[in-house]
DOVEXDO-882634 format. One record per residue (C-alpha): x, y, z; residue in one letter. Coordinates in nm, 3 decimals, m for minus. Layout:
% residues N
+---------+---------+---------+------+
:       x :       y :       z : code :
+---------+---------+---------+------+
:       X :       Y :       Z :    a :
...
+---------+---------+---------+------+
This chain:
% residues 298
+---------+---------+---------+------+
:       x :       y :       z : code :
+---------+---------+---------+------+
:  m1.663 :   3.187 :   0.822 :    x :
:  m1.519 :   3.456 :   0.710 :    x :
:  m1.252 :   3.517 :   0.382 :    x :
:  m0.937 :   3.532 :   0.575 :    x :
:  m1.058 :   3.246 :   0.759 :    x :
:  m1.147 :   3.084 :   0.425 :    x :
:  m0.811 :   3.125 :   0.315 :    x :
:  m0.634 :   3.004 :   0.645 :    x :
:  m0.846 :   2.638 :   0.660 :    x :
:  m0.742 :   2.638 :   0.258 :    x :
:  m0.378 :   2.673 :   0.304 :    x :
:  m0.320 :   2.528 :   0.609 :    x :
:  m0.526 :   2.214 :   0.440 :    x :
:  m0.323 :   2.243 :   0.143 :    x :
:   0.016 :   2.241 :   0.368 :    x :
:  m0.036 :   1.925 :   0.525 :    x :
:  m0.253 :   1.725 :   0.230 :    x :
:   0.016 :   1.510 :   0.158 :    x :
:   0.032 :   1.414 :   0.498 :    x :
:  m0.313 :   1.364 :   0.520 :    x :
:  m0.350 :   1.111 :   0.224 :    x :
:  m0.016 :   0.901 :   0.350 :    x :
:  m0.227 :   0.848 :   0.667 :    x :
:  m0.540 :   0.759 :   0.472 :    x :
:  m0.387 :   0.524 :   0.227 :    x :
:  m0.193 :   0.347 :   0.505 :    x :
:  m0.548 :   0.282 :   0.688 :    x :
:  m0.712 :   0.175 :   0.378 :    x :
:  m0.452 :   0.062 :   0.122 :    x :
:  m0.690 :   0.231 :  m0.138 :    x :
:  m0.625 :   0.547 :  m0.269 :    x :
:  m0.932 :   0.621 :  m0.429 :    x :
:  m1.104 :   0.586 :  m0.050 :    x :
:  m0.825 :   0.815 :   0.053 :    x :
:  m0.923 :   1.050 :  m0.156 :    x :
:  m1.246 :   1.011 :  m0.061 :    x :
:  m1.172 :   1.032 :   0.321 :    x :
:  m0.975 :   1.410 :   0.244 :    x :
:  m1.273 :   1.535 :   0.117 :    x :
:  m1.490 :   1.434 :   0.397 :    x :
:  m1.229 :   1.570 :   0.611 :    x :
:  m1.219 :   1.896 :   0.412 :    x :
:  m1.571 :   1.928 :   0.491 :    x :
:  m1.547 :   1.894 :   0.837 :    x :
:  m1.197 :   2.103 :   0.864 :    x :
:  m1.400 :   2.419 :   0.705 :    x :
:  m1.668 :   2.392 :   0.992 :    x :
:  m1.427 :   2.384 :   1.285 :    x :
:  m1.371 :   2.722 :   1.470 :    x :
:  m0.986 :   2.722 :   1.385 :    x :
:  m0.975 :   3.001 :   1.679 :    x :
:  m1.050 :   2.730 :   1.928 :    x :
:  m0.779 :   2.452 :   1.783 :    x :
:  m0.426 :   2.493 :   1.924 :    x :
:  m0.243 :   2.238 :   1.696 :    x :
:  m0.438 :   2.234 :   1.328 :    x :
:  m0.219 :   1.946 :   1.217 :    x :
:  m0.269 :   1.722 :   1.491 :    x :
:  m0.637 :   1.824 :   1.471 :    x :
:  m0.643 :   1.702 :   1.089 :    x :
:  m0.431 :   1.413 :   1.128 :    x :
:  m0.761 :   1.315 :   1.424 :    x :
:  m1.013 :   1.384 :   1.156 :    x :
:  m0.834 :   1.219 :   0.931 :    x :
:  m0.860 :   0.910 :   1.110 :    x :
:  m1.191 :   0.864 :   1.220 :    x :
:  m1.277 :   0.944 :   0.868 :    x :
:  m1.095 :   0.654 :   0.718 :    x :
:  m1.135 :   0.406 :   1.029 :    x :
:  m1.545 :   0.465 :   0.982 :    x :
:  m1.445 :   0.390 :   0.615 :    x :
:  m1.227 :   0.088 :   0.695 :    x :
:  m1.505 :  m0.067 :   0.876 :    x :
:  m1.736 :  m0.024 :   0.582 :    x :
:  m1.479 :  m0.172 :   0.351 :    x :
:  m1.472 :  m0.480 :   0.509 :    x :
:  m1.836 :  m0.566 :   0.376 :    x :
:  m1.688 :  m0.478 :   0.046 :    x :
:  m1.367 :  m0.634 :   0.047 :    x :
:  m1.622 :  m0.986 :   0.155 :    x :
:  m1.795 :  m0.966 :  m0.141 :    x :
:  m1.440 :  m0.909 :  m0.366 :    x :
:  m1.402 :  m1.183 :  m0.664 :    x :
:  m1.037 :  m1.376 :  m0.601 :    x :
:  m0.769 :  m1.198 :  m0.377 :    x :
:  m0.791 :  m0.823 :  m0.240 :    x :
:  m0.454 :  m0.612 :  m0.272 :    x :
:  m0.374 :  m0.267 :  m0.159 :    x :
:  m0.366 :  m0.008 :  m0.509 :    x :
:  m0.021 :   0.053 :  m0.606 :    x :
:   0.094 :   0.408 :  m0.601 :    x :
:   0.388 :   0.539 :  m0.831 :    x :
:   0.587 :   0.696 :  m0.595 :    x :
:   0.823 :   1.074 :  m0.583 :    x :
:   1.190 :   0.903 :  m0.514 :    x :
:   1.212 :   1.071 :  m0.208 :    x :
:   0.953 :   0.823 :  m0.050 :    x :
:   1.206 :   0.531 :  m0.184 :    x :
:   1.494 :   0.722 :  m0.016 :    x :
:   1.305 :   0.760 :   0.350 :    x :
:   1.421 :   0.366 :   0.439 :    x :
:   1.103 :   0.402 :   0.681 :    x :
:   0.844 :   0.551 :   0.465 :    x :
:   0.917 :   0.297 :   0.188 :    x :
:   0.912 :  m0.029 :   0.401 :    x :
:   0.578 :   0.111 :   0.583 :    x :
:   0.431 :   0.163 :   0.229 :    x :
:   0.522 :  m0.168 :   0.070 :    x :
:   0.284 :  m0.414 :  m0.078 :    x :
:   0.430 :  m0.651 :   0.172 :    x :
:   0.361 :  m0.433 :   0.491 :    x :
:   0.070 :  m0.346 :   0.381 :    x :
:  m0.100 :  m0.647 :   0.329 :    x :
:   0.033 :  m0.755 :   0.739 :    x :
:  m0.139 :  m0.423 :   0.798 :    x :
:  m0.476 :  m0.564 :   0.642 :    x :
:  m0.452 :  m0.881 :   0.928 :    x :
:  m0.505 :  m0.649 :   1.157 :    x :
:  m0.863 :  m0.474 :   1.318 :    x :
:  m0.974 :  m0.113 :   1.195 :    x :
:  m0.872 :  m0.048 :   1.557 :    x :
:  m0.540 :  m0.174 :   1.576 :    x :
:  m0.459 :  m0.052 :   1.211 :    x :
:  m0.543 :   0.292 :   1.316 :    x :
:  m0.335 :   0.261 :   1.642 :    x :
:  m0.063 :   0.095 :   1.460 :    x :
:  m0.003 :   0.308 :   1.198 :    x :
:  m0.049 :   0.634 :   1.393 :    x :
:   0.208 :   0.527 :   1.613 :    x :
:   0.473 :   0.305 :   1.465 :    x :
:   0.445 :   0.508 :   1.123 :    x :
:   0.396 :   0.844 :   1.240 :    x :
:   0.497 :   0.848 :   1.561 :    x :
:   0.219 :   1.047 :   1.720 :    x :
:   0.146 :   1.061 :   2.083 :    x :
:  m0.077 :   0.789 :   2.252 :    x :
:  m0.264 :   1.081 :   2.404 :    x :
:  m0.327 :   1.214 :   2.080 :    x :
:  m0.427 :   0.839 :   1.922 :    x :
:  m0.663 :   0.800 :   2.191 :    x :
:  m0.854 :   1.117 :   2.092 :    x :
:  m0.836 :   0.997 :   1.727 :    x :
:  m0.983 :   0.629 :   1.832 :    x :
:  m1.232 :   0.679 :   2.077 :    x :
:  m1.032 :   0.504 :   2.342 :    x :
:  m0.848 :   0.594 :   2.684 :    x :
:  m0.490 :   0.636 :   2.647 :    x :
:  m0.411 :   0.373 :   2.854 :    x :
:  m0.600 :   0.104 :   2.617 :    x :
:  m0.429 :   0.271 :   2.317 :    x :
:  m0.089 :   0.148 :   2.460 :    x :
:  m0.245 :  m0.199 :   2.493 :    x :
:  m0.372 :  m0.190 :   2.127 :    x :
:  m0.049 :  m0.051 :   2.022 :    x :
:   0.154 :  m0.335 :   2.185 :    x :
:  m0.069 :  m0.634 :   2.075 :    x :
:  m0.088 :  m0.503 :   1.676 :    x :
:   0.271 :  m0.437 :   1.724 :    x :
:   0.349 :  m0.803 :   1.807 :    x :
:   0.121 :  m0.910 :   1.525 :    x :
:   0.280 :  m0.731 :   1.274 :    x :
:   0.650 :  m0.824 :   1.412 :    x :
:   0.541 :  m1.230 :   1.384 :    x :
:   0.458 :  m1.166 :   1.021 :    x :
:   0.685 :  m0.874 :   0.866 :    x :
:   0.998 :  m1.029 :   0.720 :    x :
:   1.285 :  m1.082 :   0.935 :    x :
:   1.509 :  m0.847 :   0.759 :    x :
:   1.432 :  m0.606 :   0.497 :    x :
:   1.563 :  m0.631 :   0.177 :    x :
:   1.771 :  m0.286 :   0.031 :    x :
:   1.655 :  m0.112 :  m0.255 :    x :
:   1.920 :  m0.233 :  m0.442 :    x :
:   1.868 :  m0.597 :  m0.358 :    x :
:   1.517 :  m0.606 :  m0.454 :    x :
:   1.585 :  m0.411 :  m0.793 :    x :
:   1.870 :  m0.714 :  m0.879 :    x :
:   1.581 :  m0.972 :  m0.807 :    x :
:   1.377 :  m0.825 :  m1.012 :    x :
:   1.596 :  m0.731 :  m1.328 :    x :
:   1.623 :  m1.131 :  m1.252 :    x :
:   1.291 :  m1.200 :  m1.270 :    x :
:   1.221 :  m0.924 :  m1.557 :    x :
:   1.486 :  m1.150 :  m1.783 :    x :
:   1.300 :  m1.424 :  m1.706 :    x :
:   0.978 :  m1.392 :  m1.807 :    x :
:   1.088 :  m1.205 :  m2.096 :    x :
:   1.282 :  m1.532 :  m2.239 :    x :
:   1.034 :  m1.781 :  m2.098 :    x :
:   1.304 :  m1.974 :  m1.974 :    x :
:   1.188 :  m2.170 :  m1.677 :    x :
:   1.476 :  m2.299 :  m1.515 :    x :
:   1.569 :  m1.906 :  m1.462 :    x :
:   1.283 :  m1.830 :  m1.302 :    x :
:   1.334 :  m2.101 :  m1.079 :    x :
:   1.657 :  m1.986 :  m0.988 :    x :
:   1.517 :  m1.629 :  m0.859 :    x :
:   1.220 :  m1.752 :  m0.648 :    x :
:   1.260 :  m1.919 :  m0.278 :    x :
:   1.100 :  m2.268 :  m0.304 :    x :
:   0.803 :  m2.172 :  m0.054 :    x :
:   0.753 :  m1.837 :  m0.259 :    x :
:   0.365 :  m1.696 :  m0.232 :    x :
:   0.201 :  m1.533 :  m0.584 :    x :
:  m0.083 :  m1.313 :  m0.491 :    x :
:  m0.272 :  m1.200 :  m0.801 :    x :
:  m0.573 :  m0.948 :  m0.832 :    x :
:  m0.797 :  m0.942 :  m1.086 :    x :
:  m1.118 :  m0.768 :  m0.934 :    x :
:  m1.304 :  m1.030 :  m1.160 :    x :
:  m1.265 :  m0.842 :  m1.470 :    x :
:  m0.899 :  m0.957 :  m1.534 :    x :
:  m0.736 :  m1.303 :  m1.559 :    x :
:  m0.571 :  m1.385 :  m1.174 :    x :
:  m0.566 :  m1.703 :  m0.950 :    x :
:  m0.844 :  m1.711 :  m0.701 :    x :
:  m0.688 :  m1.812 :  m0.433 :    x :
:  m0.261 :  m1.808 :  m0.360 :    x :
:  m0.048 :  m1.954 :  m0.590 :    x :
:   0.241 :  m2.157 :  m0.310 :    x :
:   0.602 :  m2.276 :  m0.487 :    x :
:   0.844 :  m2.207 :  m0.744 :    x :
:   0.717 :  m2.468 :  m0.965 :    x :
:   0.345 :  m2.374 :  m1.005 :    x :
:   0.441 :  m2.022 :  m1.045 :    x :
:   0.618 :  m2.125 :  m1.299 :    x :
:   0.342 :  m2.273 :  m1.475 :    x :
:   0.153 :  m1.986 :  m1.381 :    x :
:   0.344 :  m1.714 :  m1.543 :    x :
:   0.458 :  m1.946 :  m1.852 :    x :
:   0.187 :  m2.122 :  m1.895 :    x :
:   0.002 :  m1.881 :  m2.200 :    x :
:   0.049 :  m1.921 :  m2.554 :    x :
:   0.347 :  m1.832 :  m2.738 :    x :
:   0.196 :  m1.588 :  m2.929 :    x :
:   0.098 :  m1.370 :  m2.592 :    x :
:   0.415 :  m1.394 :  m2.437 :    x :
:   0.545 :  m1.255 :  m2.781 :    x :
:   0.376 :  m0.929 :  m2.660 :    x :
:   0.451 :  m0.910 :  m2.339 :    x :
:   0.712 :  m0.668 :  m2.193 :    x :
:   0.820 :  m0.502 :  m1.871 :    x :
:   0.956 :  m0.183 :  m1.761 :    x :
:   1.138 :  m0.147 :  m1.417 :    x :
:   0.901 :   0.156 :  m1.198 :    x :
:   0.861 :   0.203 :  m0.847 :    x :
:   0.542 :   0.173 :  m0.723 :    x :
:   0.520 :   0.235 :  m0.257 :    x :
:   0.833 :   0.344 :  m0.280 :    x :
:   0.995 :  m0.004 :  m0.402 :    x :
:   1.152 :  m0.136 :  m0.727 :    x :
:   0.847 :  m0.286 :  m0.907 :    x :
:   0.732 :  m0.381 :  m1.261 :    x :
:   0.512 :  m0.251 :  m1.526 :    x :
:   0.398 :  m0.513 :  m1.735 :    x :
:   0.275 :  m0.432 :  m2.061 :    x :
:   0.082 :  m0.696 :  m2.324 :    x :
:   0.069 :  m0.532 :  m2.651 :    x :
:   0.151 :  m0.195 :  m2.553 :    x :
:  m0.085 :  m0.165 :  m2.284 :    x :
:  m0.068 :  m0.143 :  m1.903 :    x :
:  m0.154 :  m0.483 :  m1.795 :    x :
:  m0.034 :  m0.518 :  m1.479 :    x :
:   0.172 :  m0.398 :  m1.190 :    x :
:   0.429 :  m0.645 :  m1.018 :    x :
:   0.536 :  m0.591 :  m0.599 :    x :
:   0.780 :  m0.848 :  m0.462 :    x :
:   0.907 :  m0.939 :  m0.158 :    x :
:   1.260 :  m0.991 :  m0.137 :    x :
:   1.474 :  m1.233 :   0.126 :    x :
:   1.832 :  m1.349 :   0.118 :    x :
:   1.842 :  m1.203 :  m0.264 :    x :
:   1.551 :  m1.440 :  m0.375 :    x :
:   1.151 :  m1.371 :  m0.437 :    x :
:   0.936 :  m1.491 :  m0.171 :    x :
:   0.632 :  m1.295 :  m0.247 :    x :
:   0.487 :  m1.194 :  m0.559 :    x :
:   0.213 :  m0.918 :  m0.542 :    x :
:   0.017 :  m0.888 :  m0.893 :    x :
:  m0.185 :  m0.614 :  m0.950 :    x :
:  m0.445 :  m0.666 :  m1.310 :    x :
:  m0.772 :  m0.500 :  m1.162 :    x :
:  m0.796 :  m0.167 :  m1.385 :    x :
:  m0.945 :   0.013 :  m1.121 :    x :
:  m0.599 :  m0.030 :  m0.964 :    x :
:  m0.398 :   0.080 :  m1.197 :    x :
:  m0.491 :   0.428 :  m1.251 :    x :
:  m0.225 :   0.530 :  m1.024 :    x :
:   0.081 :   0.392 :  m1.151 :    x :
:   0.125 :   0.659 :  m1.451 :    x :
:   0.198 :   0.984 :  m1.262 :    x :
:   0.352 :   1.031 :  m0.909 :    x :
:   0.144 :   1.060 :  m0.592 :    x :
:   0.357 :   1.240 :  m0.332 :    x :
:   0.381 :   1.105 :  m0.010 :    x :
:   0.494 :   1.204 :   0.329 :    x :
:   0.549 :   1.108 :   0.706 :    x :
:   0.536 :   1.494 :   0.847 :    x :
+---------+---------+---------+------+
């Protein structure tokens, strides 16, 4: 390959890179194994004979994808052998991603753990076409599969994700009141206010990654998540406090114990009261949630 073609794969890699690791971390929910999944494609992108491919985005966006759906199915081994509850890696988001109503509802903790019921397959379908709106023609190619049987995928994840998304989204501002409802909460230990701010049949997911403190398994009702969250000493709630961010491109908490980064905190908002909880305490997780990761649809 020569300079000038050098160049050209760089830039034109560059140009779209954003788009690139949007469609990586919606496959895998991870963005470390997005990252991972850019460089194999960069590997693969500087091989190709750009002279022979007639749309380089589309043609990235396919490598893209096989990349992170060969991944995905690799993953699942790991994600078996996980201590307590897997959740998708929280990403501090630009505020344009919170502004694109579509971007940020694709991107949320709550969408994204739907997207985690489905196959490697149908996630790969799903999001190609209901996030990025990409030809089935072009999917097919991606997936390995006829376009006719893409359409078929496309329609059954479709219907999966539709029986389990919420029934209407909640707006950025509703979610942010919740949680400045929450946030006073927890920070006066006063139970009967937390009570108020959670649906009765509210779902606490917590991730620890077996190095930090988290329920194994879900934590279902106001009540025990009550006892859950207020349940420590005195002394450590003393140091806990949280600052409002926006992790996905929705109103979430930082949660700090003693000055540190402790945790990240996704909800799931519904007629103006929590009725899921997503807590992030794995590290590993968190490495993402102190400078922006731009994000894109085109």
């Amino acid at each position: 390959m020569t300079d000038h073609t050098t160049d050209l794969a760089t830039d034109t890699f560059i140009a779209h890179r954003n788009l690139l690791f949007t469609v990586a971390y919606e496959m895998l929910g991870s963005a470390a194994d997005a990252e991972d999944v850019l460089q194999e494609t960069w590997l693969r992108w500087v091989k190709a004979d750009l002279a022979q491919v007639s749309d380089q985005r589309a043609y990235l966006v396919r490598i893209t994808t096989r990349q992170a759906l060969n991944r995905l199915r690799t993953m699942k081994r790991r994600r078996e052998a996980y201590v307590g509850q897997w959740l998708p890696e929280p990403l501090l988001t630009t505020p344009d991603v919170a502004e694109d109503i579509e971007l940020a509802e694709s991107m949320s903790m709550a969408m994204m753990l739907v997207l985690e019921s489905l196959s490697p397959t149908e996630r790969a379908v799903f999001v190609l076409r209901e996030v990025f709106e990409v030809d089935y023609d072009e999917i097919a190619e991606a997936v390995g599969k006829t376009p006719a049987a893409v359409r078929q995928i496309a329609h059954r994840a479709r219907g999966h994700v539709d029986a389990r998304r919420p029934r209407r989204t909640a707006s950025q501002s509703e979610t942010r009141a919740a949680l400045e409802s929450f946030q006073r909460a927890l920070e006066t230990g006063n139970p009967q206010d937390l009570l108020d701010v959670l649906a009765p049949d509210v779902v606490l997911l917590s991730d620890g990654g077996g190095v930090k403190r988290a329920a194994l398994r879900p934590v279902i009702g106001a009540e025990k998540i009550v006892r859950f969250y207020l349940g420590g000493s005195a002394k450590v709630q003393a140091t806990i406090t949280c600052e409002p961010t926006v992790v996905n491109g929705c109103p979430a908490l930082a949660i700090y114990v003693g000055g540190e980064l402790d945790a990240v905190m996704a909800v799931r908002v519904e007629d103006s009261r929590i009725t899921g909880l997503y807590f992030v305490r794995n590290p590993e997780k968190l490495t993402r949630v102190t400078s922006e990761t731009p994000l894109t649809l085109r």
